[in-house]
C-alpha positions in Angstrom: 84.0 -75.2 -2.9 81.4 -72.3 -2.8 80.7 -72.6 -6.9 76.7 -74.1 -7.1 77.5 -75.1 -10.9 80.3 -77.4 -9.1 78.6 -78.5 -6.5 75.4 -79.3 -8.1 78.2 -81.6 -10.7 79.3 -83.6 -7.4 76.2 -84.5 -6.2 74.9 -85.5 -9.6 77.7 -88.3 -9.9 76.8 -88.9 -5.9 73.7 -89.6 -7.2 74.9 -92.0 -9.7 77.4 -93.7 -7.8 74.6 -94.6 -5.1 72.0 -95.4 -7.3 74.2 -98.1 -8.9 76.2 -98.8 -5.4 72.5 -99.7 -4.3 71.9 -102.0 -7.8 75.5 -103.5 -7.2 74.2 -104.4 -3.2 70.7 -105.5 -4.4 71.9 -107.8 -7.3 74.9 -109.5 -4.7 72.1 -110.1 -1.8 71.5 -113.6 -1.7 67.9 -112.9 -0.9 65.6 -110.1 -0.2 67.7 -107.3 -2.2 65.6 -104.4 -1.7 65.9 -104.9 2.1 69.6 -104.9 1.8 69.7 -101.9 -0.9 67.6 -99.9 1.5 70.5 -100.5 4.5 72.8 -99.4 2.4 70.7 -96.3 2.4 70.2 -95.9 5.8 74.0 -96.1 6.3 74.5 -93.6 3.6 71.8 -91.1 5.1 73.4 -91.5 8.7 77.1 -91.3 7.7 75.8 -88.2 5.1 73.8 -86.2 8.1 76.8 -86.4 10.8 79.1 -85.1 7.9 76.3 -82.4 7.2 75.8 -81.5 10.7 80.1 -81.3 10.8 80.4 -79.5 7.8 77.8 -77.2 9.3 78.5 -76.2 12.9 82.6 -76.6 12.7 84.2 -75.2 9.1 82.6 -72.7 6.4 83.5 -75.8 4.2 80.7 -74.1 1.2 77.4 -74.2 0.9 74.9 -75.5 3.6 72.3 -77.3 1.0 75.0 -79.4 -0.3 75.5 -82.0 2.0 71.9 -81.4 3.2 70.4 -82.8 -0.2 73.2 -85.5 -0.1 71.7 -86.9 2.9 68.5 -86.3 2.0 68.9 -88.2 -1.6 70.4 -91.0 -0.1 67.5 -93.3 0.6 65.3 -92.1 -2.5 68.6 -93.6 -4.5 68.7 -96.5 -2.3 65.1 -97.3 -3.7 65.8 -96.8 -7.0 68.8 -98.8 -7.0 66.9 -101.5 -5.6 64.2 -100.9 -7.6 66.3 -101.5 -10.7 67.3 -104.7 -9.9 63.8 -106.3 -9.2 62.5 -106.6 -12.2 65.7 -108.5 -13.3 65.1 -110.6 -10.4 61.2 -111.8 -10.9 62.1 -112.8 -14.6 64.6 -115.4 -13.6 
């Protein structure tokens, strides 16, 4: 997929889908959420670098930014995902 319109689409709901798979971790942690929203993240950004650095060296597979800012935007969402829930969480 070498279209940036369609690629820039993907890793807007990638965005979306980690920011709330982070909430989803942070709000099912039975304590410290933000510490378990923020391994989610690191799992993310080391699963997302190897497939960058695949996608990269072995197949033209499309553009080389892509699954660099996936990686890269993976613990930023992890934060905010976590992020989200605290608030929720100090009220209670």
């Amino acid at each position: 997929m070498f279209s940036p319109g369609l690629n820039l689409l993907a890793l807007a709901y990638r965005i979306v889908f980690t920011v709330l798979g982070c909430y989803l971790t942070a709000r099912l942690a039975p304590r410290r959420p933000m510490r378990h929203a923020l391994i989610l993240g690191w799992i993310g950004f080391a699963l997302s670098s190897l497939g960058a650095a695949v996608a990269m060296s072995v197949a033209n597979l499309g553009p080389n930014w892509y699954p660099i800012l996936l990686a890269l935007s993976s613990l930023p969402c992890a934060w905010l995902g976590g992020a989200l829930y605290r608030p929720a969480s100090t009220n209670r």
